[in-house]
C-alpha positions as CSV (number, residue, x, y, z in Angstrom):
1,X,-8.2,-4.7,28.8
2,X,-8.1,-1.8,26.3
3,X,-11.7,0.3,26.0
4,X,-11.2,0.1,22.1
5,X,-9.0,-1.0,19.5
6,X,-7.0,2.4,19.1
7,X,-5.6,2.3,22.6
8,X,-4.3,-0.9,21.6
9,X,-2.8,-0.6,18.5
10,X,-2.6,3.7,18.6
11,X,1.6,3.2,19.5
12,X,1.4,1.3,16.0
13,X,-0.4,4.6,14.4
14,X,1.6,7.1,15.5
15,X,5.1,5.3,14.4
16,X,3.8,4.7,10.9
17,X,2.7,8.9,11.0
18,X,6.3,9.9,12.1
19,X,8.3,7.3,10.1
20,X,11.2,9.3,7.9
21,X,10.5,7.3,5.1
22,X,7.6,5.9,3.6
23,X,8.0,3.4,0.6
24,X,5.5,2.8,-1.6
25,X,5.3,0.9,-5.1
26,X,5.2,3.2,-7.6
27,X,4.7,2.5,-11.5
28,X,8.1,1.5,-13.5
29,X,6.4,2.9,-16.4
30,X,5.3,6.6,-15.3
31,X,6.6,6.7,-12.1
32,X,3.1,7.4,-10.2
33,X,2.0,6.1,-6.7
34,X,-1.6,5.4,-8.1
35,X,-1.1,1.5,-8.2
36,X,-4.1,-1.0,-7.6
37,X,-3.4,-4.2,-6.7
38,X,-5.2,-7.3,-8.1
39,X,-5.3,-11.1,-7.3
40,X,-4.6,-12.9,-10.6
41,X,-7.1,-15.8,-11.5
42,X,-4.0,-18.5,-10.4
43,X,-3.8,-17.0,-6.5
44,X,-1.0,-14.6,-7.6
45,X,-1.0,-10.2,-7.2
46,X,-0.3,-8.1,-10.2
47,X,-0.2,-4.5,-10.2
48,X,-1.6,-2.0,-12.5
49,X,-1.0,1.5,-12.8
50,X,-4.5,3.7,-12.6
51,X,-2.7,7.1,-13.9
52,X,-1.5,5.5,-17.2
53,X,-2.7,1.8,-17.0
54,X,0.6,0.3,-17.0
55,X,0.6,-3.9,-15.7
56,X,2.9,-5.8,-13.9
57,X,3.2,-8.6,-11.8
């Protein structure tokens, strides 16, 4: 058995350092990566944008 959880799950760490591409959700409206996500009052997600407060879902 592993001694901790990174010697377990480091392989998984280290591919997701040295991937080529990384893709992230980004705002339609500005274009910036600052996105929170939220969980809507029904059980669905909805994004907002925290550079120029842009929503979607």
């Amino acid at each position: 058995m592993p001694a901790s959880i990174l010697e377990e799950v480091g392989h998984l760490f280290e591919a997701a350092l040295t991937r080529d591409t990384i893709t992230r959700l980004s705002c339609p409206s500005c274009g910036s990566v600052h996105v929170a996500q939220l969980l809507g009052d029904n059980g669905g997600i909805s994004y907002v944008c925290t550079a120029c407060g842009h929503s979607w879902s």
